[in-house]
Residue, then its C-alpha position, 0 to 999 in steps of 0.5 A: x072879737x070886737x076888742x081885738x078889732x080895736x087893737x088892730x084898729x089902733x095901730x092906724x090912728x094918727x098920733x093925736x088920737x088916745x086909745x081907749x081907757x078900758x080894755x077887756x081881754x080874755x081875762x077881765x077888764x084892765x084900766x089904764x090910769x090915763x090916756x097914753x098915746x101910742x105909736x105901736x100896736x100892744x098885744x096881748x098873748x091870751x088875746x081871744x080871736x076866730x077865724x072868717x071867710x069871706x062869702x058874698x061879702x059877709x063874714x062867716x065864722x070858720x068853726x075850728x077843729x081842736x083835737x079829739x084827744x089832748x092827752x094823745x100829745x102827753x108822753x110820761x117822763x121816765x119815773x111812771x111805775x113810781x106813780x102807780x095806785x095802790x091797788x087792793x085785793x079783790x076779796x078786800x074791795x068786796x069786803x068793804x064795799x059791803x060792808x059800808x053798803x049794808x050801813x046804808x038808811x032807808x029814806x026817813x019819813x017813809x012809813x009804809x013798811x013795803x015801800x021803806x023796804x024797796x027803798x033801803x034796798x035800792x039803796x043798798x044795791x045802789x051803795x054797793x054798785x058804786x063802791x064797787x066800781x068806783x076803784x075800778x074806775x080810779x085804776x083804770x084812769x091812773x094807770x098809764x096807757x103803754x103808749x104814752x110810757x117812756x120807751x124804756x119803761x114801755x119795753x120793760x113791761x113787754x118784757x116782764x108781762x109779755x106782749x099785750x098782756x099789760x093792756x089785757x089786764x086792764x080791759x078785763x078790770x074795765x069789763x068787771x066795772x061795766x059789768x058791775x054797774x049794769x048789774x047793780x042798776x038792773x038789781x036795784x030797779x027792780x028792788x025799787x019795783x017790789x010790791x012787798x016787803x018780803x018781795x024787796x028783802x028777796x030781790x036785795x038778797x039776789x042782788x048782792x049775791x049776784x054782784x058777789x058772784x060777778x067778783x069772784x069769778x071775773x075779780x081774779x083780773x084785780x088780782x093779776x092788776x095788783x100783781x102787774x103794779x107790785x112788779x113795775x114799782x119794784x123796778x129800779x128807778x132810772x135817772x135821766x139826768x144822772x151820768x150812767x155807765x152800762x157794762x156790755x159783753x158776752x156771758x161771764x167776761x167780768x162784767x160784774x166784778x168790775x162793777x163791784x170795783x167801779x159802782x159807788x152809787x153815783x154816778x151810776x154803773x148797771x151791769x147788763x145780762x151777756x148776749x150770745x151770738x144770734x139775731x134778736x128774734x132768738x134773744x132772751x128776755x134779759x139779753x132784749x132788756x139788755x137791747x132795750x137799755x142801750x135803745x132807749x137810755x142816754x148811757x155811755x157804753x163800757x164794752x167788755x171783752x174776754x180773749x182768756x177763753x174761760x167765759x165758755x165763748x170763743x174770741x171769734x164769737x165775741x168779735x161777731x155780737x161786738x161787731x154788731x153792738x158797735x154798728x148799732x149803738x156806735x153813737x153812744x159814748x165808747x170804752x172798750x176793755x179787756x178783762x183777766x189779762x193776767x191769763x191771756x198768752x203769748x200765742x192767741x186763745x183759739x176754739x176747736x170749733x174756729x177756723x185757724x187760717x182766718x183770712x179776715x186781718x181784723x179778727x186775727x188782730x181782735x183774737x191777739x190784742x182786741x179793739x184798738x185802742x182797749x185798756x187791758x185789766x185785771x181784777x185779779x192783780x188789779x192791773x190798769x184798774x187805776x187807768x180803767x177808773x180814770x178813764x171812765x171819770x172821764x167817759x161820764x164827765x163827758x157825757x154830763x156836758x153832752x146832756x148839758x149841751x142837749x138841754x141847753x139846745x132845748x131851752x133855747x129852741x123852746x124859748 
């Protein structure tokens, strides 16, 4: 604090008056070659001060509060299941422990035949204890906590695993580590306690077999760990930074024939599974992975519709879950586009289970020509394919300058 009183001091000398040759801040002591007059206050950024308040005309330091959790403010980029540990079997993490724990020494130097005995088994025991319940440890640390995931990633596990099931897995190995250290220091407390050889040699055996019985029965958590990490790291690895098209529609529309024709790899095209008409407690997990994807992800949105009839749902259906996509992700960048329009007619396609006399204007107009402003295609014929393709250049070309606005706009409210 005295340094920083003496910058503040500095700024109301006369002109005539030299600052100080030497200073010592935060990091180490900065000499100055000569004494320079200044005019203006010099700061330093890692310049260390306290806060005070006044009491009875003396200057008590205010203690200040830091954040219980520093780790609360990180939040993972997307990319995390890529950085997940390798997690071993159960069978293979006993087997190893063992065996490096039965190569464990007696003390040398120790020529009473009982307690050289005690000590090696107290070593062992110690040995494996920890060898056990190192790994367990390391899992438990690098894999990451849901709520600090990317929200994509966060609802791919609920998806995948169901929900709490991922946190469950992990409290269950945090609980086999607990309990493994506690049993292997009571086991080797009282093998260093034995008054005989044969006393030691018979609480080692016990010891092992006890922490042996422990990983059986409770090492099916490491397994269920393992089989949580083979699955997120199998998971398809998402770009932010990379313009990407999401084909959405209701089942069997052509979603995925058109992105056979559009994908190239780069820029990305991801079909998602069809949404059926209903409220999102009833959806599915791949129509909730489709919500998800639209959610949480900078994608733009080519919406695919079928007015032929042949998808299995009726134009007034798809008119309905299009209506509601729209309201719902309406500020993502927008194509609509119908598909097979070398089987659509003349007159309108109409269920027997709709109603024919529809006063409502805009679902007659849907059922004849679609959305306003639809390309109408055909994989088939390849009609509009052409149109489609520049169009959608067109769609990711926008949304790349609209990422390259929203970084720019972050770099310089962060600078």
């Amino acid at each position: 604090m005295s340094c920083a009183f003496s910058l503040l001091e500095s700024c109301h000398l006369p002109c005539s008056r030299y600052l100080s040759t030497t200073f010592r801040f935060s990091r180490g002591w900065y000499q100055m070659q000569r004494p320079i007059k200044h005019k203006t206050l010099c700061l330093c950024r890692n310049m260390q001060t306290f806060a005070c308040e006044l009491v009875k005309a003396s200057y008590v330091p205010t203690p200040q509060t830091k954040p219980k959790d520093q780790s609360l403010a990180k939040v993972e980029t997307i990319g995390a299941f890529q950085k997940l540990p390798m997690v071993m079997p159960s069978v293979d993490i006993f087997q190893s422990a063992s065996r490096k724990a039965k190569r464990v020494l007696p003390t040398k130097g120790i020529a009473n035949v009982a307690k050289r005995e005690r000590n090696r088994g107290a070593k062992q025991l110690d040995a494996l204890m920890k060898e056990l319940a190192v790994p367990l440890r390391g899992y438990i640390e690098n894999f990451p906590k849901r709520i600090y995931l990317h929200p994509y990633e966060r609802s791919l596990i609920e998806l995948t695993f169901g929900a709490g099931n991922y946190e469950e897995v992990l409290k269950k190995v945090d609980a086999l580590r607990k309990k493994v250290v506690s049993v292997g220091k009571e086991h080797a407390s009282l093998c260093a306690k034995s008054l005989s050889k044969k006393e030691a040699e018979e609480r080692l055996t016990e010891g092992l077999e006890k922490l042996q019985e422990i990983f059986k029965c409770e090492g099916q958590a490491i397994d269920d760990l393992l089989y949580i990490a083979k699955t997120l790291r199998a998971m398809p690895v998402v770009d932010l930074e990379m313009p990407t098209l999401c084909l959405v529609g209701a089942p069997n529309v052509g979603k995925s024939s058109l992105v056979r024709l559009l994908s190239t790899g780069k820029p990305e095209v991801t079909d998602t599974p069809g949404l059926l008409k209903r409220c999102d407690e009833d959806r599915n997990n791949l129509e909730k992975l489709t919500l998800a994807v639209l959610s949480h992800l900078p994608t733009a949105i080519l919406y695919v519709h079928d007015l032929s009839g042949q998808c299995g749902m009726s134009p007034s259906d798809q008119f309905m879950i299009y209506k509601e996509i729209s309201e719902r992700f309406g500020n993502h960048l927008w194509l609509d586009v119908i598909s097979k329009c070398d089987l659509l007619k003349e007159s309108p396609v109409v269920f027997i289970t709709e109603d024919r006399e529809v006063d409502h204007l805009e679902l007659v107009k849907y059922r004849k020509i679609g959305p306003e402003g639809a390309l109408h295609v055909s994989v088939k014929n390849e009609d509009g394919i052409d149109k489609l393709k520049k169009k959608v250049h067109e769609l990711l070309m926008a949304q790349t300058a609209t990422a390259i606005f929203i970084l720019n706009s972050l770099m310089c409210c962060t600078g």
